[in-house]
VMD Tcl script that draws the C-alpha trace (Angstrom):
set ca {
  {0.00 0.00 0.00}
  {1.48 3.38 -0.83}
  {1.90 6.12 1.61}
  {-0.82 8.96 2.20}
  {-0.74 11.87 0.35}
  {-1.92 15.52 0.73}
  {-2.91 17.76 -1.65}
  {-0.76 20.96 -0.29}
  {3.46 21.29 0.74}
  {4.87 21.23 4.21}
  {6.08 24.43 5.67}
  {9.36 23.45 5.85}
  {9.49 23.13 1.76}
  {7.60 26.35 1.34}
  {9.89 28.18 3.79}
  {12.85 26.28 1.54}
  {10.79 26.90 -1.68}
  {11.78 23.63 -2.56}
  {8.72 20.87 -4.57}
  {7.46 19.36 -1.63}
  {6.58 15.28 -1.65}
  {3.65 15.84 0.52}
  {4.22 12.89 2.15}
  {2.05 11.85 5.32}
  {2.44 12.32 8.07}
  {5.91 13.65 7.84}
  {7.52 15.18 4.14}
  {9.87 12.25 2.77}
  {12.25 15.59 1.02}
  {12.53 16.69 5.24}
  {13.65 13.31 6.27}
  {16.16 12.35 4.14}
  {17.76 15.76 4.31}
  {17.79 15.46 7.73}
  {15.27 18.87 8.73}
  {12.41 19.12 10.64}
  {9.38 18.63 8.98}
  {6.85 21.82 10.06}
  {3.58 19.63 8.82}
  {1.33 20.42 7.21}
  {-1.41 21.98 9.39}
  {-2.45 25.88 9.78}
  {-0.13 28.02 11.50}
  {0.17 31.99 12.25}
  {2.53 34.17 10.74}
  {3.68 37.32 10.99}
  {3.92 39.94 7.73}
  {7.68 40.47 5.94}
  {8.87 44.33 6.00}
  {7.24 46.38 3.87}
  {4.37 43.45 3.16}
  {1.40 45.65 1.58}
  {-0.71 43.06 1.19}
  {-1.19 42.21 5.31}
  {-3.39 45.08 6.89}
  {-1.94 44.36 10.38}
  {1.50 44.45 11.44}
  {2.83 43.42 15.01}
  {5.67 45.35 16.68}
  {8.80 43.66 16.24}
  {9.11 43.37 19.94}
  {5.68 41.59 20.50}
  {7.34 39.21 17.38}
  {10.14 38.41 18.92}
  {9.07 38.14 22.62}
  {6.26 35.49 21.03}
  {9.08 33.70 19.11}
  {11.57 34.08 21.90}
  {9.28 32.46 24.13}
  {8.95 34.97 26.55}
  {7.35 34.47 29.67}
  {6.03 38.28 29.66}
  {3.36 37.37 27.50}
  {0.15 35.05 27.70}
  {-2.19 32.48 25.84}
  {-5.27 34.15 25.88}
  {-8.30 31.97 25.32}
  {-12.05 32.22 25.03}
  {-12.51 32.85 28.81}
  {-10.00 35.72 29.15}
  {-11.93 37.26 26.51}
  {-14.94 36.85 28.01}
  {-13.67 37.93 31.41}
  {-12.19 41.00 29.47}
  {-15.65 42.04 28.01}
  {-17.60 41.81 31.33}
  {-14.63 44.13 33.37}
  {-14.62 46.63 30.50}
  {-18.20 46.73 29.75}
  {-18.87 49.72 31.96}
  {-15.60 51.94 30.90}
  {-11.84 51.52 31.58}
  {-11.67 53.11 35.25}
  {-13.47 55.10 37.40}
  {-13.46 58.50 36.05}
  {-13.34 60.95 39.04}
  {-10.20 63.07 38.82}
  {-7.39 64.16 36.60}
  {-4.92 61.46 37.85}
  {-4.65 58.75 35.37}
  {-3.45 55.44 36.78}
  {-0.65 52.98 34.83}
  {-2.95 50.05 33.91}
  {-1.61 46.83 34.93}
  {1.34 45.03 33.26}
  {0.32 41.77 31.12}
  {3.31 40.19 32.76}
  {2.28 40.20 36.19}
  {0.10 37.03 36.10}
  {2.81 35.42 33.69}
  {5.14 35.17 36.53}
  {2.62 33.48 39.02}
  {-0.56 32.70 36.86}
  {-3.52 32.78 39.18}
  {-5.89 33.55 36.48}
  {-7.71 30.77 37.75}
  {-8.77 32.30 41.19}
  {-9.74 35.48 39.11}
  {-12.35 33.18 37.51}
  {-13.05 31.62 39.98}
  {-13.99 35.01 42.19}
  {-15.93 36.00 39.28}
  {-17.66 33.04 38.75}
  {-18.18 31.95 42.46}
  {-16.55 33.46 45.43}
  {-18.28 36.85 45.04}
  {-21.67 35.64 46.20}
  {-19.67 35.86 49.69}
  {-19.89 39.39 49.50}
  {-22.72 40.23 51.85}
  {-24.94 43.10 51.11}
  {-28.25 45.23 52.20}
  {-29.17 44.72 48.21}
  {-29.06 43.06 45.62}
  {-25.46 44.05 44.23}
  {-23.36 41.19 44.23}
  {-22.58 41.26 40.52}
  {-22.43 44.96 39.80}
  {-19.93 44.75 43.12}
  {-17.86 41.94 41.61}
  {-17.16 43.59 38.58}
  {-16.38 46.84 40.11}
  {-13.64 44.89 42.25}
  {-12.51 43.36 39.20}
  {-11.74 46.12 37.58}
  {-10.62 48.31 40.16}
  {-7.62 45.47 40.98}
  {-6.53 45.63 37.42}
  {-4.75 49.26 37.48}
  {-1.13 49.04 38.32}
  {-1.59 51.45 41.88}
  {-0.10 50.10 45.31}
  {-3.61 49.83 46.63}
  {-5.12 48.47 43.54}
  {-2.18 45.43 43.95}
  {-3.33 44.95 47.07}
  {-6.66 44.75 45.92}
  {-5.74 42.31 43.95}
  {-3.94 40.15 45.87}
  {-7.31 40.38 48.32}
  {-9.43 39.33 45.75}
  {-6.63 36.28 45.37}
  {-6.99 35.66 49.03}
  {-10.54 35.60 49.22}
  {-10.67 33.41 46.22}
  {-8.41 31.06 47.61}
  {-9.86 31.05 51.27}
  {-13.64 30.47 49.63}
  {-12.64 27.59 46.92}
  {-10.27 25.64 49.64}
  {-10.94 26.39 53.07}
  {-8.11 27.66 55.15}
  {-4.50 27.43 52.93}
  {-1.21 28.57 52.94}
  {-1.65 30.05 49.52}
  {-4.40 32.23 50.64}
  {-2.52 33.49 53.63}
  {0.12 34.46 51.38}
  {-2.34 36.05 48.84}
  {-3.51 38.04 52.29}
  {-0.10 39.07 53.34}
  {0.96 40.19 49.99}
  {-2.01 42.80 50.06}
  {-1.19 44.06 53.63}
  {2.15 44.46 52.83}
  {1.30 46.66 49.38}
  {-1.40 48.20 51.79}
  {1.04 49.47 53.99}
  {3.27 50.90 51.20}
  {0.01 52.54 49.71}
  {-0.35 54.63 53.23}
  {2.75 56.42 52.46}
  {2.07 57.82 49.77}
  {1.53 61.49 50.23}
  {-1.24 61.94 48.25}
  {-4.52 59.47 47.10}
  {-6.48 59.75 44.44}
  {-10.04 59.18 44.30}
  {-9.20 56.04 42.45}
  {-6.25 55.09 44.84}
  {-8.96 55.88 47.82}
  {-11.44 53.76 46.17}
  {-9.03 50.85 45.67}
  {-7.98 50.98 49.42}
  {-10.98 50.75 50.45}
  {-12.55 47.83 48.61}
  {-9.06 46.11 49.98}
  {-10.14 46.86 53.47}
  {-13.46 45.62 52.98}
  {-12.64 42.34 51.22}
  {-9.75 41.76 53.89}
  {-12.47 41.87 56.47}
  {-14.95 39.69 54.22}
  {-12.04 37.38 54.21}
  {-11.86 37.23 57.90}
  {-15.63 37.00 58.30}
  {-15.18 33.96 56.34}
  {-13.01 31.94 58.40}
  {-14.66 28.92 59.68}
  {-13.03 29.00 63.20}
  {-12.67 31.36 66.33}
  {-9.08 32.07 65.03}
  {-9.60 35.38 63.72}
  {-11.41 39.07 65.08}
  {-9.79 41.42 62.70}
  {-12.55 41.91 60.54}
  {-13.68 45.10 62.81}
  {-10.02 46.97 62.15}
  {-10.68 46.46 58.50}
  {-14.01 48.37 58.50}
  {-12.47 50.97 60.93}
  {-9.63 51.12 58.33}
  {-11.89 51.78 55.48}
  {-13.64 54.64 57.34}
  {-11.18 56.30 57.82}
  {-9.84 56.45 54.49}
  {-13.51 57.41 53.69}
  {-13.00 60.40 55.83}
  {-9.82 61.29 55.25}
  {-9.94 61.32 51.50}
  {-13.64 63.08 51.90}
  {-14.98 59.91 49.16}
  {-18.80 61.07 50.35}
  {-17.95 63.72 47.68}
  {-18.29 61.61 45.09}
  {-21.71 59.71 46.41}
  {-23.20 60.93 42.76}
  {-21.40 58.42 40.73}
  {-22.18 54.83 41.09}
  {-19.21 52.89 41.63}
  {-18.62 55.05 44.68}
  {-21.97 54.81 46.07}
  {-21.85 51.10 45.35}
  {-18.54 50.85 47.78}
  {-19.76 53.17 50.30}
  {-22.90 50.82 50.53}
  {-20.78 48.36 51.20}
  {-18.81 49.51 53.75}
  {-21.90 51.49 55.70}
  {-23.56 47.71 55.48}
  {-20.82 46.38 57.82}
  {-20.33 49.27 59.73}
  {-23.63 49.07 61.08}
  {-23.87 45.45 61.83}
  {-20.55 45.77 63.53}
  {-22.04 48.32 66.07}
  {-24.41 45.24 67.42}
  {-21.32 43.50 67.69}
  {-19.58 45.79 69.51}
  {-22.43 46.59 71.89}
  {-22.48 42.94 73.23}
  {-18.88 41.79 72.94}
  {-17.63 41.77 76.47}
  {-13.89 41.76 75.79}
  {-13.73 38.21 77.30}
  {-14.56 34.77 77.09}
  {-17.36 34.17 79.21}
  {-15.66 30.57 79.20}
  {-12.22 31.16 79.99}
  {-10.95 30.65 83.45}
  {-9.75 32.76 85.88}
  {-6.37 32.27 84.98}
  {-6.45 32.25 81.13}
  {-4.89 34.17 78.39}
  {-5.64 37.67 78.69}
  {-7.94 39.00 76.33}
  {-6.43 39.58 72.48}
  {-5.07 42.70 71.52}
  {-8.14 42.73 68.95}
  {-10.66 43.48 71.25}
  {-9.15 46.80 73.32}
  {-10.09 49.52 70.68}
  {-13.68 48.50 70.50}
  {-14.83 50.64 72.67}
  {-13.43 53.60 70.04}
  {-15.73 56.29 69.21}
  {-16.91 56.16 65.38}
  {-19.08 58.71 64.02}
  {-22.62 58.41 62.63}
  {-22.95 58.36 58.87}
  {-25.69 58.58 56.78}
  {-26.87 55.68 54.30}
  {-26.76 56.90 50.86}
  {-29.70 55.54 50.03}
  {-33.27 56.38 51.09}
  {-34.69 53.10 51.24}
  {-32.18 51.95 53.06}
  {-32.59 54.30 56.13}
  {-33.65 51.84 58.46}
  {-29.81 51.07 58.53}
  {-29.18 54.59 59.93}
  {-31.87 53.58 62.88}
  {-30.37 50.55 63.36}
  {-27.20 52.42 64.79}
  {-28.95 54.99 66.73}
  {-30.73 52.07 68.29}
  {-27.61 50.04 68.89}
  {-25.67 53.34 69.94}
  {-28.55 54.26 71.99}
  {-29.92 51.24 74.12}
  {-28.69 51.23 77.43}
  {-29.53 48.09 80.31}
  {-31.87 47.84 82.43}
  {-29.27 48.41 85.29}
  {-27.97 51.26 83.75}
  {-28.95 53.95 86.37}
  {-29.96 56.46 83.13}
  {-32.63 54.41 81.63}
  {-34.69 55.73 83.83}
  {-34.07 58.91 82.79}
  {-36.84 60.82 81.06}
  {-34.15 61.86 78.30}
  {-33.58 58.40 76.85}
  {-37.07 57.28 77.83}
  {-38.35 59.77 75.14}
  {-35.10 58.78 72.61}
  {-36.41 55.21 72.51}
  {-40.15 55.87 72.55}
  {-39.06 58.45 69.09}
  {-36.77 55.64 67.76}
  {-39.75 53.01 67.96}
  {-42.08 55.50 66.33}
  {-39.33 56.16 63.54}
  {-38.61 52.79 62.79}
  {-42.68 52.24 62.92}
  {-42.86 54.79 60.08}
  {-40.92 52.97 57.42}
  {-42.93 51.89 54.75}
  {-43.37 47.98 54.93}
  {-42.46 45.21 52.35}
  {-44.35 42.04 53.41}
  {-45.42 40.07 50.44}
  {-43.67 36.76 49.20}
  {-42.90 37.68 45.41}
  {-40.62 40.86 46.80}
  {-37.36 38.35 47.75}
  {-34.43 40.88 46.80}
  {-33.44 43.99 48.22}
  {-36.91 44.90 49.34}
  {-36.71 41.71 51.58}
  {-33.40 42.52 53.10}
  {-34.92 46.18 53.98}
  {-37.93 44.37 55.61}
  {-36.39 42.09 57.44}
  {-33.92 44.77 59.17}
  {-37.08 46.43 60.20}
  {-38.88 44.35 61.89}
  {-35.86 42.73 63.33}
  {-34.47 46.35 64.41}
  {-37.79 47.19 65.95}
  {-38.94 43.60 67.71}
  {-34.99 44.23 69.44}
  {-35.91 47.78 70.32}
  {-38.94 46.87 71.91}
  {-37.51 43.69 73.67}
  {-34.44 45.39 74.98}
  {-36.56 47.70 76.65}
  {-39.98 46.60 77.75}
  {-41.33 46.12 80.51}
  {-42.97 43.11 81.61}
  {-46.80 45.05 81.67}
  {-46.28 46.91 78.25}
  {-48.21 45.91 75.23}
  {-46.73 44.05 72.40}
  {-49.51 43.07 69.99}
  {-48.28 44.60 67.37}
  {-44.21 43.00 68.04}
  {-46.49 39.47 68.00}
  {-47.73 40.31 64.69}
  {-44.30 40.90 63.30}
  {-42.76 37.99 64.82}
  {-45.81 35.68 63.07}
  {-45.30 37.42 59.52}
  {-41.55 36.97 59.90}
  {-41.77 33.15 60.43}
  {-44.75 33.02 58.10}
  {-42.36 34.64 55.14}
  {-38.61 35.32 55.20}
  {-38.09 32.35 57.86}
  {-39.56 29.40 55.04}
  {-37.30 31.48 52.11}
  {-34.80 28.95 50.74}
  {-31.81 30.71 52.56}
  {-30.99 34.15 54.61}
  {-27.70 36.02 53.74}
  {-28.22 38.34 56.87}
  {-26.96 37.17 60.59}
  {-29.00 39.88 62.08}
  {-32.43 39.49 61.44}
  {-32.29 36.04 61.47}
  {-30.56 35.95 65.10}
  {-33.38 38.27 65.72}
  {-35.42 36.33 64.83}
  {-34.72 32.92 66.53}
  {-34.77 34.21 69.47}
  {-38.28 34.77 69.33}
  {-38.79 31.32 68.95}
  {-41.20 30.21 71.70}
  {-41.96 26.78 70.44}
  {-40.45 23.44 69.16}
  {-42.26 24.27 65.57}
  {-40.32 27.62 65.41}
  {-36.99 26.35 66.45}
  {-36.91 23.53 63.91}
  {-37.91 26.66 61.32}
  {-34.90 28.17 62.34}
  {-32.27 25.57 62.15}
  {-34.16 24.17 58.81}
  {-33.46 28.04 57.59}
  {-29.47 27.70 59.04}
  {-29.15 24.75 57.43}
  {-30.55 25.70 53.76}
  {-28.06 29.06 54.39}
  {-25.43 26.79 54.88}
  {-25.84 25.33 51.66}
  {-26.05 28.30 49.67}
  {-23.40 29.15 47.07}
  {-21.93 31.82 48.89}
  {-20.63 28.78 51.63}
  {-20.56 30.82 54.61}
  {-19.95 29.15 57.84}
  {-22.99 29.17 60.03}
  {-21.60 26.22 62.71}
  {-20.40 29.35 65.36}
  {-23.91 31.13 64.36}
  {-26.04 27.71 64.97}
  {-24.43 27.31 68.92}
  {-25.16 31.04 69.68}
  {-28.92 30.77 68.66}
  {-29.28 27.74 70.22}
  {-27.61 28.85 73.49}
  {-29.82 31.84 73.47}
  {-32.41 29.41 73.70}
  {-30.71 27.20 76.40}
  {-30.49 30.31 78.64}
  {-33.77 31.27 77.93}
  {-35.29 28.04 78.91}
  {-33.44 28.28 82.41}
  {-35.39 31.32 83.13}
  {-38.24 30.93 85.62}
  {-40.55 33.02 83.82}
  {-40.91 34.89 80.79}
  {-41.18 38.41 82.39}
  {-37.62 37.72 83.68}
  {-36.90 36.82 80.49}
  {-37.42 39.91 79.07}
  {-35.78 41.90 81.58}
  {-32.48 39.46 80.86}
  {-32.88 39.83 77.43}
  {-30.15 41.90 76.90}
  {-27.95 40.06 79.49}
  {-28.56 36.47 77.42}
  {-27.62 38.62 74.16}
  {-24.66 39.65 75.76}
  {-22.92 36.64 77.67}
  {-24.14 34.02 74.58}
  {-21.98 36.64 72.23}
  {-19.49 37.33 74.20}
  {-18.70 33.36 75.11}
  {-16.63 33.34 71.80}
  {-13.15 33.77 72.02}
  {-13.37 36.73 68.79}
  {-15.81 38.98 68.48}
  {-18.75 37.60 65.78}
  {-20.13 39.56 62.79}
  {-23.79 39.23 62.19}
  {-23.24 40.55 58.45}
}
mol new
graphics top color blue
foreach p $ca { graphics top sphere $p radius 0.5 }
foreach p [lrange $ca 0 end-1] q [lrange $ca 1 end] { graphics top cylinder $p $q radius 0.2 }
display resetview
């Protein structure tokens, strides 16, 4: 049988523009001469000098760095592409000021390629991002391409968004601790700078706040950090006036963000105790983490209007004294709560099923603000039909939705649970959370709620129940050894 044939030369011949064999599957003229047959398949090439008849011609160093082999340079495939559409769908940067940043050099993933966390952040780890809305996406594409200007906060960015990709696709990992490192360390050099940007601003603080997401995340009592990262991104808020710039989107977007878990970290704050509740008397002293706490932040205002039951959720938690606290009987804050219950009263309400989004999450902090208003500071004769209504809508509605992405409301929540019925509601709704794609840890959450109800059991009766209400909040949260975010 003879040998295959095709109907076109091997490259090798053409380049030799010798009469080609076309011998399968290797030329028969490249063997005997002793060269190495190029095939016969498609291959790219790049135009001769002075070609007229190519309408694109490639700088001679992009040639030669492609031929060379260079490791400054990439394969780019369908997915890059795609990825590159999506970041640069909504402009190149943020357009706020003058300063134009460097974009980021091709060659930086060459050296360590960790394209695949990008992707996977994009495609995964952002639904960790806890928010009052609905923003998850519009958020994870403003991260993206925030981290992909070459600025000393925007590499630290970057290397967060590494780190957080890392920590959500593998658990705890060296490689994410390095990721997390790297973007304190380019953090740090980013602070001396003398001057930021609003971009440079902007990128620090989405750092901050993905730092703390990152400790949020951890599924252990290892880490408390997460409060010094919001603190840090205040500040920078502050400092590099960003409220200016609430008009435009992408800032509003971030400052959302950030408000979001400064809020929920003034509940935190409010019953952390400093200490274990389980340590002994002779333990390790309390961690370094918890001494600021007691530092005074100032209010802010949400950006957006129907959101403001966030701004009387920290009046309320900045407010609310105990009941042993000689100035709650004071007229003075008497009158504060009884306005801050008729304020929160006022919001408009969201309370059918179809409205599962944003309109939800503002519904839910409502009722949950005002039913821990009203417990924290009943008294055992008052009224509370109307508290009894909102606990039945809450476990009528948001408590049989498939999962909850908000600690508060939902810790809230269970401890209103009265009845075997409600507390099987509760850990059925922990345990569909659990399973939702943003994997968020809920083991820590599950033994405070059921604690809470532990403690509450214990208690003789249910009007000294409510006057310990408070006090159960407080030792149950403070009986980890960090300080827990409700986010």
């Amino acid at each position: 049988m003879g040998s295959e044939k095709t109907g076109r030369g091997c490259w090798t011949c053409k380049d030799r523009r010798v009469q080609c064999d076309r011998t399968l599957p290797v030329c028969q003229r490249c063997t005997s001469s002793n060269r190495q047959c190029l095939g016969y398949g498609m291959r790219l090439s790049w135009p001769r000098p002075n070609d007229r008849k190519r309408a694109m011609v490639a700088s001679t160093a992009v040639q030669r760095a492609l031929e060379s082999g260079s490791d400054d340079f990439i394969n780019t495939t369908w997915r890059d592409v795609e990825l590159h559409h999506q970041l640069m769908e909504d402009g190149a940067r943020l357009r706020y000021t003058s300063h134009v940043s460097k974009p980021l050099r091709q060659s930086w993933f060459a050296g360590g390629n960790r394209m695949d966390l990008v992707h996977y952040f994009h495609q995964a780890a952002y639904l960790s991002l806890t928010m009052m809305g609905q923003n998850n996406d519009y958020m994870r594409d403003l991260l993206l391409r925030m981290a992909l200007y070459d600025t000393a906060p925007g590499r630290a960015l970057l290397y967060a968004v590494l780190a957080m990709s890392s920590l959500h696709r593998s658990g705890p990992n060296q490689e994410a601790i390095q990721f997390k490192v790297a973007a304190l360390q380019h953090l740090a050099t980013s602070v001396k700078t003398t001057h930021q940007y609003c971009m440079e601003a902007a990128q620090h603080v989405a750092t901050c706040m993905l730092l703390c997401t990152y400790e949020i995340m951890l599924p252990s009592e290892s880490s408390g950090e997460w409060p010094w990262y919001i603190w840090g991104a205040m500040d920078v808020i502050q400092e590099t006036r960003l409220e200016q710039y609430l008009e435009k989107k992408d800032i509003s977007t971030l400052l959302e963000w950030v408000y979001y878990h400064d809020a929920l970290s003034r509940f935190s704050v409010k019953h952390w105790r400093h200490r274990s509740a389980s340590l002994e008397a002779d333990a390790t002293p309390e961690p370094a983490t918890t001494r600021p706490l007691t530092r005074t932040r100032p209010p802010f205002t949400y950006p957006e209007p129907q959101y403001a039951v966030l701004n009387l959720f920290s009046k309320v938690c900045d407010s609310l004294l105990g009941p042993q606290d000689p100035r709650a009987r004071e007229p003075e804050y008497q009158n504060r709560i009884k306005t801050l219950q008729e304020e929160i009263s006022r919001l408009p309400t969201v309370k059918t099923p179809e409205y599962m989004g944003g309109d939800i999450a503002v519904e839910l902090y409502r009722t949950s603000t005002l039913i821990y208003l009203v417990r924290a500071t009943q008294k055992p004769w008052d009224a509370t039909a109307h508290i009894d209504a909102l606990v039945d809508w809450a476990y009528s509605v948001p408590v049989q939705h498939p999962s909850c992405g908000h600690l508060f409301p939902l810790f809230v929540l269970a401890c209103e649970a009265r009845t075997d019925e409600q507390r099987r509601s509760i850990l059925g709704l922990i345990d569909r959370s659990e399973k939702d794609p943003a994997r968020r840890d809920m083991k820590g959450f599950r033994a405070g709620v059921m604690s809470f109800w532990v403690q509450s059991d214990l208690q003789c009766d249910n009007e000294v129940l409510l006057q310990r209400y408070l006090e159960i909040m407080d030792t149950v949260i403070s009986s980890n050894k960090t300080i827990q975010s409700f986010v």
